[in-house]
N, C-alpha and C positions, 0 to 999 in steps of 0.2 A: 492211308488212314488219316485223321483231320482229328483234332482234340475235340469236337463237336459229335464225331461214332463216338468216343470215347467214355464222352459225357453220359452218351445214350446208352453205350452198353454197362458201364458202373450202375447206372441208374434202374436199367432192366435187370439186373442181378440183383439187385438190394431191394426192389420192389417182385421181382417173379412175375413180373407180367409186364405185355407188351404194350397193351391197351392202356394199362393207367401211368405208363410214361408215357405215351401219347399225351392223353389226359395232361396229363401237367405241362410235357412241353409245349400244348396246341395245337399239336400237327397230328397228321393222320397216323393209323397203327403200321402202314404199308413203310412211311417214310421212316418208323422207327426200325423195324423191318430189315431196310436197305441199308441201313447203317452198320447194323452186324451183321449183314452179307460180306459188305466191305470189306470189314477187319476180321472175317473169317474166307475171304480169297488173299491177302495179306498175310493170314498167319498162314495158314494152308489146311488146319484143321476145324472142326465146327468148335463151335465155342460155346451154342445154348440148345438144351434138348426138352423137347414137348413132355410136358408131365399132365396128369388129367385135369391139373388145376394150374395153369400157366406153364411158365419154364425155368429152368435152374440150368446153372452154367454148368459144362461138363469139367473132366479132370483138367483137361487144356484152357476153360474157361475162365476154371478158382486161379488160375495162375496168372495169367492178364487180368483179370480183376481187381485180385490183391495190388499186383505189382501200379496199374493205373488209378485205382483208388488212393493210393501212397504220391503219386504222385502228382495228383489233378489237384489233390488239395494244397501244396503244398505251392504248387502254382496258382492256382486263384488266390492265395494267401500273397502270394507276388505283386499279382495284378492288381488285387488291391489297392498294397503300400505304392505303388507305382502313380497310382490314380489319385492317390493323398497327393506326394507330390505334384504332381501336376496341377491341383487345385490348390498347392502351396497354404493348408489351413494345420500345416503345422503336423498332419499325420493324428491318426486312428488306432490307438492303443484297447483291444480287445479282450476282455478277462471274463472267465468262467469262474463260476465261485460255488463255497454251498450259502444256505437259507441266512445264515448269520457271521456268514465270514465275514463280510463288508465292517460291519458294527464292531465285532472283536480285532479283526486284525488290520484292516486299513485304512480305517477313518483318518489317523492324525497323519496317515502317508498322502490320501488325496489331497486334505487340505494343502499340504506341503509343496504337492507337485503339481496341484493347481494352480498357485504363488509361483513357480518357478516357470512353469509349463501352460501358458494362459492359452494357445493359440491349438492344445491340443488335444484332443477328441480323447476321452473315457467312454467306455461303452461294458457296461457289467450285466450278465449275462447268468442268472441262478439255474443251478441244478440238483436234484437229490440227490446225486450221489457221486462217488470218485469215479466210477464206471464212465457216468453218463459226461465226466470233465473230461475226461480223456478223449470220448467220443468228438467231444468238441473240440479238441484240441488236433486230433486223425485226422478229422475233417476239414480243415482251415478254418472252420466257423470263430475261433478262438487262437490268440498267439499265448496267451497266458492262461493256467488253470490252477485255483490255487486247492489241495486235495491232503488228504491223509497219505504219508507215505506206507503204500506196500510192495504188494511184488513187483518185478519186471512187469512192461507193458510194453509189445512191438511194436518198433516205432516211434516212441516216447519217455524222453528222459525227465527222470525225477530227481529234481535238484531239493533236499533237505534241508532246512531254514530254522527250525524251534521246536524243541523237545516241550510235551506238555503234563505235566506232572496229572494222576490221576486224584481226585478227592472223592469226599464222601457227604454230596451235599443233603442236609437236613433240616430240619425245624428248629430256629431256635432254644425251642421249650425240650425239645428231643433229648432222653436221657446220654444220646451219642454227643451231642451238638459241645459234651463240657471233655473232651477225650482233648488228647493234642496227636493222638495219630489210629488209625485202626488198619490190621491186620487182614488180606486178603480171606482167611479161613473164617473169620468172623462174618463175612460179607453174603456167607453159604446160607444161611437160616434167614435173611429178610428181605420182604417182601420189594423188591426192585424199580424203581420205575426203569422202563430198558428204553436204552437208546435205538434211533431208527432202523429200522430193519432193513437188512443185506448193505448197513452202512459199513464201512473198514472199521470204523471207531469201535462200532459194536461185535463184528467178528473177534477184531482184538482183543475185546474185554475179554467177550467170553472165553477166547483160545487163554488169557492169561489166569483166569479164574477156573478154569476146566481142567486145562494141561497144564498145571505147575510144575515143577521139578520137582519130583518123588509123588505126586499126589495122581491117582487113578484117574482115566476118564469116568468123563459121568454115564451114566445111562442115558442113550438117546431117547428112551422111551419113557424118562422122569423128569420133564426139566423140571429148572430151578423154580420155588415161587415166584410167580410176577404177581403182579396187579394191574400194572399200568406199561402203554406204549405211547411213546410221543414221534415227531418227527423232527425236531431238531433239540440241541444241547438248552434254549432256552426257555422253552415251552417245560424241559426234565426241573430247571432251576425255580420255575415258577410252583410248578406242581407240588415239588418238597417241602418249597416256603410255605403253600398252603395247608404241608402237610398230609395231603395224597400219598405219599410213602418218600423212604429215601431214594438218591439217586446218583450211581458213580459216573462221574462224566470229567473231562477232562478240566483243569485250571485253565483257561483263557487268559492270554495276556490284557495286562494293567486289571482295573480295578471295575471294565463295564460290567463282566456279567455277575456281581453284589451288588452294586449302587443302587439299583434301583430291588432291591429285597434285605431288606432291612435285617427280616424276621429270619434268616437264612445263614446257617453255618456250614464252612464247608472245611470237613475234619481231612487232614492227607493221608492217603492210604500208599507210604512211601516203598513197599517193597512191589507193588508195579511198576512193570519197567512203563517211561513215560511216554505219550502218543505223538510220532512225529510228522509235522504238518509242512509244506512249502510247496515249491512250482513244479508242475508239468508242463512240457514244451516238446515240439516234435526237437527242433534243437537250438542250445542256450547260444549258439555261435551264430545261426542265421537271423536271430531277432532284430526286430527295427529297433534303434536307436534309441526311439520314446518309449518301448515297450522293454528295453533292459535298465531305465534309467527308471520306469516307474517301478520295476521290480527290485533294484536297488536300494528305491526310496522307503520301501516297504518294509524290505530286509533291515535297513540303519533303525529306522521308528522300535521293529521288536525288537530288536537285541541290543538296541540301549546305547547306539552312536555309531554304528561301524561305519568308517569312510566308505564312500562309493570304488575308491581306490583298492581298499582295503577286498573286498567282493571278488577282485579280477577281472570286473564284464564280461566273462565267458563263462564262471561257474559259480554264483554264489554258497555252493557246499562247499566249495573251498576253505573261504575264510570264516567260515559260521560253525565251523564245528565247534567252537566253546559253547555254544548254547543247546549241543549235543549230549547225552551220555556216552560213556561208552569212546571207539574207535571212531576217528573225524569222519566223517559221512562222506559219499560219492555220490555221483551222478549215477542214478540207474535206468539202464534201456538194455535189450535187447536187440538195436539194431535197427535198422529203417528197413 
């Protein structure tokens, strides 16, 4: 077998059809065909079966699938950094982000590592969601992804960076706006602007506002009042200042997401636990050079000076748990 069937058969699993990897790779459906003939006289069993609408890998299939999808990417992810060097411009540092990460959390680190790092390629790369970072992280399409941390993901370790404390952004003039803190159970009777939908930020609200300790599930069949859906935390900060309704959403590091909303308070709702945000990687030990030095730089910028020393280069959960709550944070994966 030749990492080129290999390409072909990942490819015809994830699309279910023969013809439109053809299609993509140019060549005929016969020559895609022959490819997983190959690598199923090699394994010794079939590997894709006819269904009335294309084909799906059988039990022996999902097994080389998985196992060469883990690893085709992780290679081309090589070949790459390989090709940087070669063309000596310093190397290609890859980061998946969401809609407004860039703005809140890495501005003053580019600049930084732009100044230090002139000769080196940044390439940022936006997605909706923690899901879809990950994706891109599985894939080799991304060495860095920066995400909410939640559960395990196979394959991908999440290294935790900055606890973000929950507020309760409002209007100004809002009889909330003069409070110095409010109360999760206050939070139940108004009307919400909600954060993006099937985002971690907003499952989390709601698991912490739904499932508190002592307090009942809701009714799936009553939710809460809404009014309003946005797609990311800045669009919720504008709508409140306007006045559209309140909206809880996480404190952002420094001072961007108020400067530019004057008319905008944001009261803390301290007895949620706070939303933790940092890197996905398939793993923090195999990164290039320029890609653990720009996630260093990033790291030092939020939490307020930590030496790159200080970090370890293999784990930045390591030394960042002070800007944690709780037990110092780990690396989480499940494993490659």
């Amino acid at each position: 077998m030749t990492l080129d069937d290999l390409r072909a058969f990942v490819a015809v699993c994830e699309a279910g059809s023969l013809s439109a990897v053809a299609r993509d790779l140019g060549c005929t459906q016969s020559a895609v065909s022959q490819r997983v003939k190959r690598l199923e006289r090699e394994a010794g069993v079939d590997l894709l079966e006819r269904q009335p609408r294309g084909v799906a890998p059988t039990a022996a299939g999902r097994i080389l699938h998985r196992a060469a999808a883990d690893g085709l990417g992780g290679l081309d992810l090589a070949l790459r950094r390989l090709a940087d060097l070669r063309r000596g411009d310093g190397g290609t540092v890859r980061v998946t982000t969401g809609a407004t990460t860039v703005r809140h959390f890495m501005s003053d680190a580019v600049v930084a590592f732009r100044d230090r790092h002139p000769h080196v390629n940044l390439e940022f790369h936006t997605e909706s969601s923690s899901r879809r970072c990950f994706e891109a992280v599985a894939d080799g399409d991304s060495e860095l992804a920066w995400i909410t941390i939640g559960p395990p993901v196979r394959g991908i370790e999440q290294h935790p960076v900055i606890g973000l404390p929950w507020v309760l952004a409002v209007r100004a003039g809002d009889p909330l706006a003069a409070r110095d803190r409010i109360e999760p159970d206050e939070l139940a009777g108004l009307r919400l602007i909600r954060l993006p939908e099937n985002s971690t930020s907003r499952m989390r609200l709601d698991g912490h506002l739904g499932h508190r300790d002592g307090a009942p599930a809701p009714d799936p069949a009553v939710p809460g009042p809404s009014a309003t859906s946005v797609a990311d935390w800045d669009t919720a900060l504008l709508l409140a200042e306007l006045g559209v309704g309140p909206a809880v959403v996480p404190r952002l590091p420094g001072h961007r997401a108020t400067a530019d909303h004057p008319g905008l308070r944001l009261v803390p709702v301290p007895a949620l636990p706070p939303l933790t945000t940092g890197w996905a990687v398939r793993q923090w030990a195999a990164l290039s050079p320029a890609a653990v030095e720009f996630a260093e730089t990033v790291n030092r910028h939020l939490v307020g000076g930590i030496s790159a020393a200080a970090t370890g280069r293999r784990n930045p959960a390591a030394a960042l748990g002070s800007t944690l709550p709780g037990p110092r944070p780990q690396a989480r994966t499940t494993g490659s």
